[in-house]
N, C-alpha and C positions, 0 to 999 in steps of 0.2 A: 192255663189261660194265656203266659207266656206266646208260648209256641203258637197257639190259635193265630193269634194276631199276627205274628212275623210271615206264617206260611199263608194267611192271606192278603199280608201285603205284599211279600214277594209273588204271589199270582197273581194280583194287580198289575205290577211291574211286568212280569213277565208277557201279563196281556198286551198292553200299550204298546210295548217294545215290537210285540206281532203285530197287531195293527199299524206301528209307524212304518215298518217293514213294508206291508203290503199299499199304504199310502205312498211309497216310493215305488213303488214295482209300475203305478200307474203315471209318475210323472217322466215325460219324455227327455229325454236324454239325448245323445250323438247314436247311438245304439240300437238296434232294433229291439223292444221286448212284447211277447201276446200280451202278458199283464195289460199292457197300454192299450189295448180293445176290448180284452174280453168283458167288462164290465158294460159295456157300453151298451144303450137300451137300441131294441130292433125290433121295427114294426113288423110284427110277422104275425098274419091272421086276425089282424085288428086287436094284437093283443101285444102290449112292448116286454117282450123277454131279453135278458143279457145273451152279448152276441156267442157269448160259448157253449148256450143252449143250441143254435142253430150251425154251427161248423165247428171244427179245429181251427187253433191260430198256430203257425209255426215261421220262424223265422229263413229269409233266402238274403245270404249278406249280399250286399253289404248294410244297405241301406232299406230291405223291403222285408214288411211280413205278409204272410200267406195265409189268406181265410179258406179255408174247403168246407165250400157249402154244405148239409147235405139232404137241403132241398131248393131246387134251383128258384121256385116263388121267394125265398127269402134273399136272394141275391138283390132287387132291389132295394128292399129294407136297409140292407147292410152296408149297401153304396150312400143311399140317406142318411144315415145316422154316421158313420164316416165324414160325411161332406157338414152336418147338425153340428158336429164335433168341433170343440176348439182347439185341435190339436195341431194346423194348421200342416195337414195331411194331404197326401192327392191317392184317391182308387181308382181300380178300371178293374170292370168285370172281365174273367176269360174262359168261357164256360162255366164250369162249375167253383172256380173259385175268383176270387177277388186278390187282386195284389193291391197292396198298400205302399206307396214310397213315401218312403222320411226325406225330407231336403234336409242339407246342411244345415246346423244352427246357425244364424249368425252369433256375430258375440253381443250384439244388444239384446238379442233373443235367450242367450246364456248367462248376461246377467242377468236378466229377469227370472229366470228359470233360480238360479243360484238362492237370488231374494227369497223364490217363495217354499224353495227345500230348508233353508232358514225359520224361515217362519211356520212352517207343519213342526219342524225339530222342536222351535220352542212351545209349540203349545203342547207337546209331549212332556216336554222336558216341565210344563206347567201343572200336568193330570198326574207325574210323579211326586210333585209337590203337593196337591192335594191327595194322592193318597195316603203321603207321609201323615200331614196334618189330622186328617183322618185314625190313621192306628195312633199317632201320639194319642189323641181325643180320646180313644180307647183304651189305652192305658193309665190315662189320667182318674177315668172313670172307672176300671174297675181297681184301683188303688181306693178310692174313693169306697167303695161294696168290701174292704175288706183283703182281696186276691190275690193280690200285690202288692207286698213290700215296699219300703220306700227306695229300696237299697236295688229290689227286683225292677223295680220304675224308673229307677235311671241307667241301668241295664239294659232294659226294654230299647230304650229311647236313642240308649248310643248302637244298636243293633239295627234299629229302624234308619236312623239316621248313615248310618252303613249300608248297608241295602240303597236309599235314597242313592247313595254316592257311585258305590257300582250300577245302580239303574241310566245313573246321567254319563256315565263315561260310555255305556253300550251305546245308549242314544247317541254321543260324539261319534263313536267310531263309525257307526251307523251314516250318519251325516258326511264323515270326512269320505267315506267310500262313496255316495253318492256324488256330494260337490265333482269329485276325482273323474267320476263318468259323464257329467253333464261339461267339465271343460276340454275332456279329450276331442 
């Protein structure tokens, strides 16, 4: 029962941590990354698909990424939903694909950016603390049925609470790489 509970709280953890992951990949930076498009919805045939159903994203530095369409009706979709975007972006179709240029941050624009990679971390750093609470509640409970010891219970708890500890320093490290790219 032990084990049950640890290996799915650390799949918890392990999940969130992917997920903060990929919530950074979408936030802009100095850097050019596809991350920062390919999610983004595209009217293509009256129906909004994510742009990486309809092209490749790749990067051309310093400052530009590169859509290839690869079908030339969705080139205006893609330039709309670009321009929809708050990413405060500029495109120009060129045939079949689309360029995208990044402008420089400024640094009011980098602190704001800074604030809100802050603020994703901590509600990470929050869904690990509910899953802590969560398998403690669990082991509370099946001490309670019998399964666990009292001795196996606080075992449990200083296991979990470890796990908890290494889930928040990844989330740091996580964070201090990003902040690092958003001031460069």
């Amino acid at each position: 029962m032990e084990e049950k509970i640890i290996e799915e709280f650390k799949n918890n953890i392990k999940s969130a941590i992917e997920a903060l992951r990929k919530d950074f990949q979408g936030i802009r930076t100095n850097r050019p990354n596809p991350a920062l498009l390919e999610d983004l919805k595209v009217n293509y045939y009256d129906q909004l698909v994510p742009l990486k159903q309809v092209g490749t994203t790749s990067i051309e530095p310093p400052r530009n990424i590169i859509i290839q369409v690869w079908d030339k009706e969705a080139i205006t979709g893609v330039l709309k939903a670009i321009e929809a975007s708050d990413l405060g972006v500029s495109a120009s179709a060129d045939g079949m694909m689309v360029r995208v240029s990044l402008p420089e941050l400024s640094q009011e624009r980098r602190e704001e950016v800074s604030r809100h990679v802050r603020k994703v971390a901590e509600g990470y750093r929050i869904q690990v603390r509910n899953f802590r609470d969560d398998a403690n509640k669990a082991a509370q409970k099946s001490e309670g049925e019998g399964e666990i010891s009292e001795d196996g219970k606080f075992k449990l708890k200083e296991k979990i609470q470890e796990e908890t500890e290494k889930g928040n320093k990844e989330i740091e490290k996580i964070l201090e790489v990003k902040l690092a790219e958003v001031s460069l």
